[in-house]
C-alpha positions as a LaTeX table, in Angstrom:
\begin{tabular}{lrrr}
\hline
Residue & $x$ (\AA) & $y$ (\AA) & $z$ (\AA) \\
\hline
Unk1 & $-38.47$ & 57.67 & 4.81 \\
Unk2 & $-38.37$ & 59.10 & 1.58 \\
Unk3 & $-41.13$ & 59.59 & $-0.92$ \\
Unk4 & $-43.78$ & 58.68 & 2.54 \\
Unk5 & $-46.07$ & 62.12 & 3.69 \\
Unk6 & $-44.67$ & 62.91 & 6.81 \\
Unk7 & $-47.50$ & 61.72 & 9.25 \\
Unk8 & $-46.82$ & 64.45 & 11.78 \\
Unk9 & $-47.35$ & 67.63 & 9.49 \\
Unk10 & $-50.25$ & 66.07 & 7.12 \\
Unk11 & $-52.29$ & 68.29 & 6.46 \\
Unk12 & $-55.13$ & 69.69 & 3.47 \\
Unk13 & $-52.48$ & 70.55 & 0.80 \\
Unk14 & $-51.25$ & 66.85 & 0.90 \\
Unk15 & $-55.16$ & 66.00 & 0.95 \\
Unk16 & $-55.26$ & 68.40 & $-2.02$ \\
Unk17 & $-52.25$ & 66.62 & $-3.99$ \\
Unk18 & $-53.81$ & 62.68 & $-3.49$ \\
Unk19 & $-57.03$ & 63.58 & $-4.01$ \\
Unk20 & $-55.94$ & 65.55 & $-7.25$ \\
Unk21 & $-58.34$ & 68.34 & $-6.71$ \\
Unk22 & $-57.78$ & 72.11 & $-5.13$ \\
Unk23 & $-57.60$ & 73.15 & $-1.64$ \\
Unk24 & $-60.73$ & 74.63 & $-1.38$ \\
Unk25 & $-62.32$ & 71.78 & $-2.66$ \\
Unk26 & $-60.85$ & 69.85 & 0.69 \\
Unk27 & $-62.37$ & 72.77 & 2.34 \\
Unk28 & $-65.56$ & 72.59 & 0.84 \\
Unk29 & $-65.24$ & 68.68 & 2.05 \\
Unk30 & $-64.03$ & 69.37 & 5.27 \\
Unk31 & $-66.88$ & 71.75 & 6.08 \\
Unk32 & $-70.00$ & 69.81 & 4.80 \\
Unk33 & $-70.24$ & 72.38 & 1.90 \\
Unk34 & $-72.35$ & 71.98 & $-1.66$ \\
Unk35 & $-70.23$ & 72.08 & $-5.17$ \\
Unk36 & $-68.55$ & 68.77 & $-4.54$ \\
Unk37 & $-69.73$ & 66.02 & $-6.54$ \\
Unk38 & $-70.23$ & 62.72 & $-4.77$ \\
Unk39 & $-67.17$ & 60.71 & $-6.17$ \\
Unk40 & $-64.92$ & 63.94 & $-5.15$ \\
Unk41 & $-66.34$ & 64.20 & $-1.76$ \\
Unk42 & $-66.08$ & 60.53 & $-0.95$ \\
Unk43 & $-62.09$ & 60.12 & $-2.68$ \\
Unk44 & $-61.50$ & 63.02 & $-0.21$ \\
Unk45 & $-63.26$ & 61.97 & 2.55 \\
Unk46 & $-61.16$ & 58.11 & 1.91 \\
Unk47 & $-57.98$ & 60.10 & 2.15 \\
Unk48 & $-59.15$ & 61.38 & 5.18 \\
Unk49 & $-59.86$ & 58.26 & 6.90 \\
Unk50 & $-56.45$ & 56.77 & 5.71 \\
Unk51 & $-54.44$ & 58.93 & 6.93 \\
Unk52 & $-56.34$ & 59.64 & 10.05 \\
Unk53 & $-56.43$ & 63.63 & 9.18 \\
Unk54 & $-57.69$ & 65.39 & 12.11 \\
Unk55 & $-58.43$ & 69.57 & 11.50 \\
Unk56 & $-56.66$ & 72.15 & 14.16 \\
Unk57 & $-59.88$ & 73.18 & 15.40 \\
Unk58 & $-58.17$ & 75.59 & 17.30 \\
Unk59 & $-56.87$ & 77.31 & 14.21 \\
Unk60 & $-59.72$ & 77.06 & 12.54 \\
Unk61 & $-61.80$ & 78.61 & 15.51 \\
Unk62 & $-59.08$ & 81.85 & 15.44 \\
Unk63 & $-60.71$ & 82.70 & 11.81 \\
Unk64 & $-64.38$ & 82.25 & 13.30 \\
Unk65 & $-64.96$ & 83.32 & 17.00 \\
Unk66 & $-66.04$ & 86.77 & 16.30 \\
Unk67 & $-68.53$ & 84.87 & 14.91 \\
Unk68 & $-69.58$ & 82.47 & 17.77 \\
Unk69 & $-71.45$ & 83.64 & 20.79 \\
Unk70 & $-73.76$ & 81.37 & 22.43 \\
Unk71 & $-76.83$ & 82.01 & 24.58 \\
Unk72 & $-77.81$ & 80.32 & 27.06 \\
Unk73 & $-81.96$ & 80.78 & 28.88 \\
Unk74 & $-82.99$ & 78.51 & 31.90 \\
Unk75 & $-84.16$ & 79.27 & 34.85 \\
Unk76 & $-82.23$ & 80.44 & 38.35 \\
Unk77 & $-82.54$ & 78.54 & 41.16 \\
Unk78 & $-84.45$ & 78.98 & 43.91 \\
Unk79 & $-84.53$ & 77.59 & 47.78 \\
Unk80 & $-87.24$ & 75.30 & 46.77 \\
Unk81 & $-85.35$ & 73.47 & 44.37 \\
Unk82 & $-81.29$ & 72.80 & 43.41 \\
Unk83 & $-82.26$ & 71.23 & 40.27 \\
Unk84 & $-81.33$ & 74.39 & 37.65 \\
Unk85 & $-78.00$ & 75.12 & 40.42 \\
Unk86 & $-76.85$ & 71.40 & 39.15 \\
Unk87 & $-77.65$ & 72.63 & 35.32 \\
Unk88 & $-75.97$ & 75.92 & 35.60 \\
Unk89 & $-72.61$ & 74.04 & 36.66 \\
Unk90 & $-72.48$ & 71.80 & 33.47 \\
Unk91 & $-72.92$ & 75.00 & 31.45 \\
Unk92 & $-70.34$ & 76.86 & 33.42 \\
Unk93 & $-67.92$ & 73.53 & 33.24 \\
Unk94 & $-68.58$ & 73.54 & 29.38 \\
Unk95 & $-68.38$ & 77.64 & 29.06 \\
Unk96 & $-64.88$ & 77.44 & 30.45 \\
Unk97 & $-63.83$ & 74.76 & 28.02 \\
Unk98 & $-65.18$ & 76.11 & 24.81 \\
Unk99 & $-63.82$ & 79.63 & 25.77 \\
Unk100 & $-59.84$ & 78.68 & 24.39 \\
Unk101 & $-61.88$ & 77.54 & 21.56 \\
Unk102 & $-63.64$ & 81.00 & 20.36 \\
Unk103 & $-67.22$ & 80.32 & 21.49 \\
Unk104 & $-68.21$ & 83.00 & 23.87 \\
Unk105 & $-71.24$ & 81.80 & 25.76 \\
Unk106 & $-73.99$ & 84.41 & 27.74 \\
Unk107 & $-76.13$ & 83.21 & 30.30 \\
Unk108 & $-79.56$ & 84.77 & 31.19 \\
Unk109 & $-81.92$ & 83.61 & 33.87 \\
Unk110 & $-85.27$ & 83.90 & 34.29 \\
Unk111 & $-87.53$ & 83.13 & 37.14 \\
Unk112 & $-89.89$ & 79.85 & 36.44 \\
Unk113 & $-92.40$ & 80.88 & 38.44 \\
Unk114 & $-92.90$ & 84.27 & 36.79 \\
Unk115 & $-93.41$ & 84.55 & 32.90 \\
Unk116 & $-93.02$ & 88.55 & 32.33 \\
Unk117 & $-89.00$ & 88.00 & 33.39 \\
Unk118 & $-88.96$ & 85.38 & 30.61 \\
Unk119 & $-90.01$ & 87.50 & 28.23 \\
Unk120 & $-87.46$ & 90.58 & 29.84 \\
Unk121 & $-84.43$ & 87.98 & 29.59 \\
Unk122 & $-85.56$ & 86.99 & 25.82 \\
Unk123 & $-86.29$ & 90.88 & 24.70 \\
Unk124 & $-82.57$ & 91.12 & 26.32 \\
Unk125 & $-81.23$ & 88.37 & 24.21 \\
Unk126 & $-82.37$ & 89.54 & 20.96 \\
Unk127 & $-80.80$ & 92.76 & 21.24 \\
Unk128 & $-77.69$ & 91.04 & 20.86 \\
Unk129 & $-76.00$ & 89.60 & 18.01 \\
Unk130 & $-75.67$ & 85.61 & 18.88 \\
Unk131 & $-75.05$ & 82.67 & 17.10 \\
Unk132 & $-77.11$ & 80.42 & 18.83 \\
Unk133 & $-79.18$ & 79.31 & 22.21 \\
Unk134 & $-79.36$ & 77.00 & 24.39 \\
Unk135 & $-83.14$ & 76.97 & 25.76 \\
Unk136 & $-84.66$ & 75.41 & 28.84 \\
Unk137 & $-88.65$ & 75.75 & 27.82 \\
Unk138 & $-90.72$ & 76.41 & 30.73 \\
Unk139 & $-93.28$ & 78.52 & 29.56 \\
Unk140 & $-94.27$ & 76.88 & 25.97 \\
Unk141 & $-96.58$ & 79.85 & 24.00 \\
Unk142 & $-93.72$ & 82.30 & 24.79 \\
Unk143 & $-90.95$ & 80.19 & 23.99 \\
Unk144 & $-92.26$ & 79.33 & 21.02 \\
Unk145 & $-92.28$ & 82.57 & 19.56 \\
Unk146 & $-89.02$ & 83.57 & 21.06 \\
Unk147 & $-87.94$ & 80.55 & 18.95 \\
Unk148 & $-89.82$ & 81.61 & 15.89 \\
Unk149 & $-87.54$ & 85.15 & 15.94 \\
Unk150 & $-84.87$ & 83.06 & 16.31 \\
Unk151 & $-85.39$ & 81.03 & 13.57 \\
Unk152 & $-85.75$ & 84.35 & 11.49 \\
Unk153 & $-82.28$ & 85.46 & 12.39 \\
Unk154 & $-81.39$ & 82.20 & 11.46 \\
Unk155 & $-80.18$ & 81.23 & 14.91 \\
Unk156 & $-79.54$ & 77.86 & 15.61 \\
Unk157 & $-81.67$ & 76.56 & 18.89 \\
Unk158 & $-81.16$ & 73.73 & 20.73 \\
Unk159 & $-83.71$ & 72.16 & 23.89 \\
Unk160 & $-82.69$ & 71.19 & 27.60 \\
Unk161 & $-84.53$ & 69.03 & 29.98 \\
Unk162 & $-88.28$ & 69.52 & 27.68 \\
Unk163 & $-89.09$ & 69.41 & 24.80 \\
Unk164 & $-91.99$ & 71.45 & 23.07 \\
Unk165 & $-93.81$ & 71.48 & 19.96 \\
Unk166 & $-92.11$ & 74.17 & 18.10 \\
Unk167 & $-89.16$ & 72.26 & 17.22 \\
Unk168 & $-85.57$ & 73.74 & 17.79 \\
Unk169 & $-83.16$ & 73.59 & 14.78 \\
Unk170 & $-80.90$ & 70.94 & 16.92 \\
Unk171 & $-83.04$ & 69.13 & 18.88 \\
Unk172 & $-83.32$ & 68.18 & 22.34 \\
Unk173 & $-80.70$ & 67.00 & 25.17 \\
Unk174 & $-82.51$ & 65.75 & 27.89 \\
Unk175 & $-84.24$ & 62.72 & 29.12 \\
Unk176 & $-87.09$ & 61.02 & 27.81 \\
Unk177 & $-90.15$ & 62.02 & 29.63 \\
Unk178 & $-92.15$ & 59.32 & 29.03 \\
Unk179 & $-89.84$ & 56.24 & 29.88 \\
Unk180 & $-89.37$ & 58.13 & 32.90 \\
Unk181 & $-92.93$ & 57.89 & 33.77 \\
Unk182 & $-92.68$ & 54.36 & 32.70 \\
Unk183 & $-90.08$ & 53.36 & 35.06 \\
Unk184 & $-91.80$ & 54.92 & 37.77 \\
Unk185 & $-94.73$ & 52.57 & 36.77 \\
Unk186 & $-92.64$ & 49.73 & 36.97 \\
Unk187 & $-91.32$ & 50.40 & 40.27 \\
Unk188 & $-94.94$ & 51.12 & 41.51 \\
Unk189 & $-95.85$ & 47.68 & 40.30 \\
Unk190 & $-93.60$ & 45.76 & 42.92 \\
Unk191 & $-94.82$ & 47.86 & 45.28 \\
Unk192 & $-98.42$ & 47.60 & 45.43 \\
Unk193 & $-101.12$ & 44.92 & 45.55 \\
Unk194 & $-103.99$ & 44.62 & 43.30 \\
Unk195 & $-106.67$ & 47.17 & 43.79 \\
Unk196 & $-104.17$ & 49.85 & 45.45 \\
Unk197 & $-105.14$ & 53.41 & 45.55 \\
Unk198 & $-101.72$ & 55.49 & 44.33 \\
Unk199 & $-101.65$ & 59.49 & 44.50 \\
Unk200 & $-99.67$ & 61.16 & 42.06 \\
Unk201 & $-98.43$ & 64.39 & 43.04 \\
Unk202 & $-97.85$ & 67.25 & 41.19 \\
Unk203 & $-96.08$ & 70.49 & 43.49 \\
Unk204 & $-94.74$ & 73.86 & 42.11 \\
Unk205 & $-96.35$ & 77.47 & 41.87 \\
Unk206 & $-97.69$ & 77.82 & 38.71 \\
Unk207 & $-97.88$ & 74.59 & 38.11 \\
Unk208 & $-99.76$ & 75.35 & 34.78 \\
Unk209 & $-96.46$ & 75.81 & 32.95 \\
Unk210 & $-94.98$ & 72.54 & 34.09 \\
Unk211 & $-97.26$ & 70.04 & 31.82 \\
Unk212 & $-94.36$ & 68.29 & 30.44 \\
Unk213 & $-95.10$ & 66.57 & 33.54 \\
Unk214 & $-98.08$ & 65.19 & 32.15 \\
Unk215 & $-95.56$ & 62.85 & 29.67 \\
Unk216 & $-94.29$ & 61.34 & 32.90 \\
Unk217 & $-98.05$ & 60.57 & 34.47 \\
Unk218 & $-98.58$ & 59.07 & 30.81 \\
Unk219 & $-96.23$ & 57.35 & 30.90 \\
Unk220 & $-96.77$ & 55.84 & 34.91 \\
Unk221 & $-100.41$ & 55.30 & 33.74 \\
Unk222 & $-99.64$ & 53.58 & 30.81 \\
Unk223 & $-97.62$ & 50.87 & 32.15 \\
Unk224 & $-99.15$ & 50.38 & 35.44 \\
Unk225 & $-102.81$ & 50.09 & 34.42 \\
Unk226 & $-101.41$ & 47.16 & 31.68 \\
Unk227 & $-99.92$ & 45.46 & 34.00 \\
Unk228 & $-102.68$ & 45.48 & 36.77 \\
Unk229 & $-105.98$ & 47.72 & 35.70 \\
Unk230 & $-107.56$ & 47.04 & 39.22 \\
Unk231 & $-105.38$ & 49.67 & 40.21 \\
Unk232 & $-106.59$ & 53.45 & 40.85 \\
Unk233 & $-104.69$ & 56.39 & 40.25 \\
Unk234 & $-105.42$ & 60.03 & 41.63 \\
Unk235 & $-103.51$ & 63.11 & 40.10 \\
Unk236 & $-103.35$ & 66.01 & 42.70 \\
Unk237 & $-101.66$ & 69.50 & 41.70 \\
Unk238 & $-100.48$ & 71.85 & 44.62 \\
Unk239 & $-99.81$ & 75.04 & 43.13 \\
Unk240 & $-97.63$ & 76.04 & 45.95 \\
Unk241 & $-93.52$ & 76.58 & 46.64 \\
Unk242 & $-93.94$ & 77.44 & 50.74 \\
Unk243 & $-93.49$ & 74.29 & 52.44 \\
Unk244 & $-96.34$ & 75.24 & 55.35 \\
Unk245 & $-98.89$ & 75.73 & 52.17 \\
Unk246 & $-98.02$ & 72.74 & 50.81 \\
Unk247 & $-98.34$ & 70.63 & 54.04 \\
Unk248 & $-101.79$ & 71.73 & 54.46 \\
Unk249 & $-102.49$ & 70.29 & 50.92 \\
Unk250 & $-101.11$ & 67.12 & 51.79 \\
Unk251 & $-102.58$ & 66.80 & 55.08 \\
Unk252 & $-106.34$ & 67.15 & 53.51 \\
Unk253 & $-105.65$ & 64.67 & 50.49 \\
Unk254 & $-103.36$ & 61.82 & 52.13 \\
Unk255 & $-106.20$ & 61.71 & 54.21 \\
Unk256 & $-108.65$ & 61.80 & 51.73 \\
Unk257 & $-106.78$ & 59.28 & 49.44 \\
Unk258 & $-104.95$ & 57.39 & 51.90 \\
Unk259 & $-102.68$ & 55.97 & 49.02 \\
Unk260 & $-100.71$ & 52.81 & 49.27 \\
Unk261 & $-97.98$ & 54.53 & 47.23 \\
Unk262 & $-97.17$ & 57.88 & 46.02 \\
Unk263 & $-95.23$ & 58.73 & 42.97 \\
Unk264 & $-94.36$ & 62.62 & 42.96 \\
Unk265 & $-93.42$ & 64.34 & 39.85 \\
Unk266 & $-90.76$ & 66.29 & 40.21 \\
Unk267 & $-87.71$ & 67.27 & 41.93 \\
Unk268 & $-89.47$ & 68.68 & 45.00 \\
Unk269 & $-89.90$ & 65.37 & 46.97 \\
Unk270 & $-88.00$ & 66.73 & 49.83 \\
Unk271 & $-91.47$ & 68.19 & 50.65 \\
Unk272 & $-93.13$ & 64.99 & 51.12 \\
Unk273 & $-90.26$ & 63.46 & 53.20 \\
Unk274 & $-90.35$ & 66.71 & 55.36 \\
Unk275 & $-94.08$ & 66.24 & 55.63 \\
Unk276 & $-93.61$ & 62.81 & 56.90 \\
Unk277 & $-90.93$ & 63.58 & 59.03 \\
Unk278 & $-92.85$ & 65.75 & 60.27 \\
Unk279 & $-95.53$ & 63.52 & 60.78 \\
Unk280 & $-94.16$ & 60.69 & 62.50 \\
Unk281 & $-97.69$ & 59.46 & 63.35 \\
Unk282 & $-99.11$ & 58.76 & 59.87 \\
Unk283 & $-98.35$ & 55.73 & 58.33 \\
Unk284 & $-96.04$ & 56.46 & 55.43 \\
Unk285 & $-96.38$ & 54.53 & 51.57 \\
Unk286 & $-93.47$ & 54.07 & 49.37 \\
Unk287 & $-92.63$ & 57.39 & 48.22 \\
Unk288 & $-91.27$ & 57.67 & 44.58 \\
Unk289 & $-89.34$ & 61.19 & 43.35 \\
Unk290 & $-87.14$ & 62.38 & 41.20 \\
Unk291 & $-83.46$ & 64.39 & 41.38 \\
Unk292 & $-80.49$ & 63.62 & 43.05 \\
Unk293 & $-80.50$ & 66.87 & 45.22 \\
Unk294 & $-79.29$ & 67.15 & 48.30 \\
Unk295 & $-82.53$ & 68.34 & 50.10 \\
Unk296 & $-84.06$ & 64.94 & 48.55 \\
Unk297 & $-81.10$ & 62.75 & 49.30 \\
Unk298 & $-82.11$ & 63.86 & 52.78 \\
Unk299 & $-85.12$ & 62.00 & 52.83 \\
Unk300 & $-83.54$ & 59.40 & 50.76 \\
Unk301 & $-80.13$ & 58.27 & 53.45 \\
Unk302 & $-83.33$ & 57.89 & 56.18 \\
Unk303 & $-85.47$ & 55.83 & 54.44 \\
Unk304 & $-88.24$ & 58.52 & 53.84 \\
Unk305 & $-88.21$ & 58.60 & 49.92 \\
Unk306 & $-87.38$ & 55.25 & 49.06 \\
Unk307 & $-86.48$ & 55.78 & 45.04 \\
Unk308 & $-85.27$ & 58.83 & 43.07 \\
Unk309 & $-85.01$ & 58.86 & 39.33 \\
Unk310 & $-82.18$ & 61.05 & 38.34 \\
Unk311 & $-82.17$ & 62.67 & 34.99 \\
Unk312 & $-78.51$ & 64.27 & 34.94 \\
Unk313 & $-79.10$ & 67.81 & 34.82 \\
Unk314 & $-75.34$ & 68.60 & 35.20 \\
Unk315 & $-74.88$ & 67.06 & 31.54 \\
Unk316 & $-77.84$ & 68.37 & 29.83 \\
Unk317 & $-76.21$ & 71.59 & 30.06 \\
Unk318 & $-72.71$ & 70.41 & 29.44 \\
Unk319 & $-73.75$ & 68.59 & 26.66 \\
Unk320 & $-75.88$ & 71.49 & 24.48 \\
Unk321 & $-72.67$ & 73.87 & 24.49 \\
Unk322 & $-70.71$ & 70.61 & 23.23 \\
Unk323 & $-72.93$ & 69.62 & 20.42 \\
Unk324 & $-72.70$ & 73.55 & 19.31 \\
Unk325 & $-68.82$ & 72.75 & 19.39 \\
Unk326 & $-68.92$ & 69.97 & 17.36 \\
Unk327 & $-71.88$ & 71.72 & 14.95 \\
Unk328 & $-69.59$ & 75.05 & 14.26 \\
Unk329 & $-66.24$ & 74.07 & 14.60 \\
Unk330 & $-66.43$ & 69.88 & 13.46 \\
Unk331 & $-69.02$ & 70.24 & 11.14 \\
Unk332 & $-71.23$ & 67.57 & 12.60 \\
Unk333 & $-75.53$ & 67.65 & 12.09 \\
Unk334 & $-77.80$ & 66.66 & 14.30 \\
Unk335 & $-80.90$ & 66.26 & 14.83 \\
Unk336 & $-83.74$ & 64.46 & 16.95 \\
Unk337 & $-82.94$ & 64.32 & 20.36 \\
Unk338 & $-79.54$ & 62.97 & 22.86 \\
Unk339 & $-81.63$ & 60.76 & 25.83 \\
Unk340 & $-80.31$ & 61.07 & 29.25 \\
Unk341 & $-79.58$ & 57.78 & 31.33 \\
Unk342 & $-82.27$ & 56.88 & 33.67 \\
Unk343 & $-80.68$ & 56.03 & 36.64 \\
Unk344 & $-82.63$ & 54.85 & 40.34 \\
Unk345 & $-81.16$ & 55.92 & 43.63 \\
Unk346 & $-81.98$ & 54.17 & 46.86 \\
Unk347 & $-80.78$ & 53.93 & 50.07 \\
Unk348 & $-78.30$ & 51.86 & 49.54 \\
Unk349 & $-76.11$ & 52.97 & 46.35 \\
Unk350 & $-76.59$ & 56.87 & 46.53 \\
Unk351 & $-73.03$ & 57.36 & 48.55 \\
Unk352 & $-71.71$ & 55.89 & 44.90 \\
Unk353 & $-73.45$ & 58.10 & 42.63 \\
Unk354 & $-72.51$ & 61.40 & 40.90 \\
Unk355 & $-74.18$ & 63.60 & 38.83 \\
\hline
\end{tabular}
């Protein structure tokens, strides 16, 4: 109809003509820039809204994907655990996506277990020229200064899975550590009787670079000693990945603690329901672990493990190379951190469940 904006080819210079200011003062607008006063930037932004203006992000990205390459440092899997193979495939999944869109993303692994390739896939890293990084902090001292070079390059950093005290410029996608420990506490509690002994168990090789785990214990402490205080908790760290080491640690202290429950840490649990598989002669507690892998699920379909927490690995990593999308190329902030949902597996709903 005459004298209406044709909806289909709306675009900044009719922004630009309502609005009554210059195109690059839409830019400026568009892109979360300074120089605007506030009653500009808001008649802008109103036109925006009304008209339901959405930018070619494609287009845009053809003027800035020289300028986008994104990093990505986590660890590789191993045989002991699937947990970083379900990470890498949200990263992959989001790497082919962005790709059409100019963001070029680099992957480097490192081995958890050992701290000098860390600091070879880092050195690596910053002899490149990217944009930003996607960082799964294992080893804290050395991925805080890693961070703190990246910071001086003015590289933007974002966490997966833990969070650390050095703070990354965009936060942290993962779940919340401590709720996790909390819901394991709350599990425990219709478990177990008054005056139960429980053993938490703590299982990886260098299990000195995996205190984030200590959140979840806090957090399994804290709500199961205010509900019932009569209860005793034992913490137990086997510093082992070789399944006969560890079952010779679990022998000696399930004997010596002979624990109505045990609540194990991480997302090696298929240990313990091999042990007691194993073991068909020991009585066996209610077993709580974490990670829908398929070594645990195992344990879980026959009634070995009896919950896992899942923490959705799989989107962690899909989710940090989106939030960089949305931070270059839709000009969104953030900041804090993106919680995972908490979800509990059992015997009886895993066949419905997806990471």
């Amino acid at each position: 109809m005459a004298g209406e904006l044709n909806k289909k080819h709306f675009g900044i210079k009719d922004i630009a003509k309502l609005a009554n200011v210059s195109i690059a003062t839409v830019d400026r607008v568009l892109n979360n820039r300074k120089d605007v006063s506030e009653t500009t930037r808001q008649r802008v932004l109103a036109i925006i809204k009304e008209h339901n203006y959405q930018p070619n992000l494609f287009a845009r990205s053809l003027s800035v994907k020289n300028n986008i390459h994104v990093a990505v440092i986590i660890p590789k899997t191993s045989f002991q655990t699937g947990y970083w193979a379900l990470c890498l495939e949200g990263i992959n999944k989001g790497k082919e996506e962005l790709q059409p869109f100019g963001i070029i993303t680099t992957i480097f692994l490192y081995d958890q277990e050992d701290v000098t390739t860390f600091r070879k896939e880092t050195e690596e890293l910053l002899s490149e020229n990217f944009t930003a990084v996607v960082i799964a902090p294992i080893f804290v001292k050395e991925t805080e200064e890693f961070v703190q070079v990246c910071h001086q390059r003015r590289m933007q950093t974002i966490y997966i899975n833990s969070d650390i005290p050095t703070k990354s410029t965009l936060g942290y996608i993962g779940p919340d550590l401590y709720s996790t420990g909390r819901l394991a506490g709350n599990l425990t509690s219709y478990l177990v009787k008054p005056k139960s002994s429980i053993l938490v168990l703590n299982v990886a090789k260098g299990i000195e670079n995996y205190r984030y785990l200590d959140t979840k214990i806090d957090g399994f402490k804290e709500y199961l000693l205010s509900y019932d205080p009569s209860i005793n908790i034992d913490i137990v760290d086997i510093p082992y990945n070789e399944y006969e080491e560890v079952e010779l640690e679990l022998k000696i202290n399930i004997k010596k603690y002979d624990p109505d429950l045990i609540f194990f840490t991480n997302s090696r649990v298929a240990f313990l329901g091999r042990f007691y598989a194993d073991h068909p002669d020991l009585k066996k507690p209610p077993i709580i672990g974490f990670d829908f892998l398929s070594s645990n699920v195992e344990y879980l379909a026959d009634g070995i493990v009896d919950f896992l927490i899942c923490q959705r690995p799989d989107k962690q990593g899909y989710f940090a190379l989106n939030y960089l999308y949305r931070y270059f190329l839709k000009k969104e902030n953030f900041e804090g951190y993106k919680p995972m949902p908490i979800d509990i597996l059992t015997k009886e709903n895993y066949l419905f469940y997806e990471n």
